[in-house]
C-alpha positions as CSV (number, residue, x, y, z in Angstrom):
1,X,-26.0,31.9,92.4
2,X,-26.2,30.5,88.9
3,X,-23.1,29.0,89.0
4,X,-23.9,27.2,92.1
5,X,-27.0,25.5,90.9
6,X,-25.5,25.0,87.5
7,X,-22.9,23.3,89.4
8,X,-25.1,21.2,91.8
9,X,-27.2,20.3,89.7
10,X,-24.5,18.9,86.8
11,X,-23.5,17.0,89.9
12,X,-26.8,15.5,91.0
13,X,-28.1,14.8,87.7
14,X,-24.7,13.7,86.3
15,X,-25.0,15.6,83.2
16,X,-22.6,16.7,80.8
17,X,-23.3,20.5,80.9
18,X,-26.3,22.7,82.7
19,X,-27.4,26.2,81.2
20,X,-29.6,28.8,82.7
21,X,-32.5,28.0,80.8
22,X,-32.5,24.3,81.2
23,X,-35.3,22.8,83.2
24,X,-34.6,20.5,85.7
25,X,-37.1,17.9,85.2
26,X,-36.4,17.7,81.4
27,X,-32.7,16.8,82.5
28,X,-33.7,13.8,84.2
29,X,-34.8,15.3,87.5
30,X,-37.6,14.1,90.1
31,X,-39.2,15.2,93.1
32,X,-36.1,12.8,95.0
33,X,-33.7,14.4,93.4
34,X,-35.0,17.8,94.3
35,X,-34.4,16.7,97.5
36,X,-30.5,16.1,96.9
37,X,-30.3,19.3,94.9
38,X,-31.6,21.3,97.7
39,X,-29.0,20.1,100.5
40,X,-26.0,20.5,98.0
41,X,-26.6,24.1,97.5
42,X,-27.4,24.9,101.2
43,X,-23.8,23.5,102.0
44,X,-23.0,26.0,99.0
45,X,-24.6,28.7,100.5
46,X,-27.9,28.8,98.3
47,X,-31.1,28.2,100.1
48,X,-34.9,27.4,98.2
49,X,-37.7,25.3,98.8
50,X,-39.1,22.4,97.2
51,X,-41.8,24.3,95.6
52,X,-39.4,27.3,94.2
53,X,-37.7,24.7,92.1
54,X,-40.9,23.2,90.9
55,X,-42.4,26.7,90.5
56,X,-39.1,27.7,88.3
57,X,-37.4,24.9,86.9
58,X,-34.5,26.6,85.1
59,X,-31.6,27.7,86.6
60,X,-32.4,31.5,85.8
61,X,-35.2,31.1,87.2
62,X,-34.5,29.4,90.8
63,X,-31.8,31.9,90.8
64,X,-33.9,35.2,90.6
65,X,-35.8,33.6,94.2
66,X,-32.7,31.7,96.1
67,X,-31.7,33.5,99.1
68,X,-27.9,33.0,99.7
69,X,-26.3,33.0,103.3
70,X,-25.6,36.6,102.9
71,X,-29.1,38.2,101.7
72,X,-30.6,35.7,104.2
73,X,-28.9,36.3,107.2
74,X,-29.8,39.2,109.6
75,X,-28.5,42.9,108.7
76,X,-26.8,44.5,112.1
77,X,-29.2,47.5,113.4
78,X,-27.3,50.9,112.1
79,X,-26.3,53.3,115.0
């Protein structure tokens, strides 16, 4: 999940490198390009909210409450 947003968001904020403990809004981020950074990683299989980036700005920290595809979709009854 790291990698993902690492990757978007080097994407969306065009910058040279992201690490996990980088915050967002210190890279050049704003509340638009929240917007972008939250439907690249949901075509990456990452889903947040607006709020859980504001809430945790680093990549670390987003990471520890993304859901991915996987964890979010429904587990099959066992039988």
């Amino acid at each position: 999940v790291e990698t993902v947003l690492a990757d978007v968001w080097q994407a969306v904020l065009k910058a040279p490198q992201v690490g996990r403990d980088d915050n967002f809004f210190e890279l050049g981020g704003d509340s638009i390009l929240v917007l972008q950074v939250i439907a690249r990683a949901r075509k990456r299989g990452v889903r947040f909210t607006p709020k859980q980036l504001f809430d945790g700005p680093t990549v670390a920290e987003l990471a520890r409450v993304a859901k991915t595809d996987e964890v979010a979709a429904p587990q099959p009854a066992g039988g």
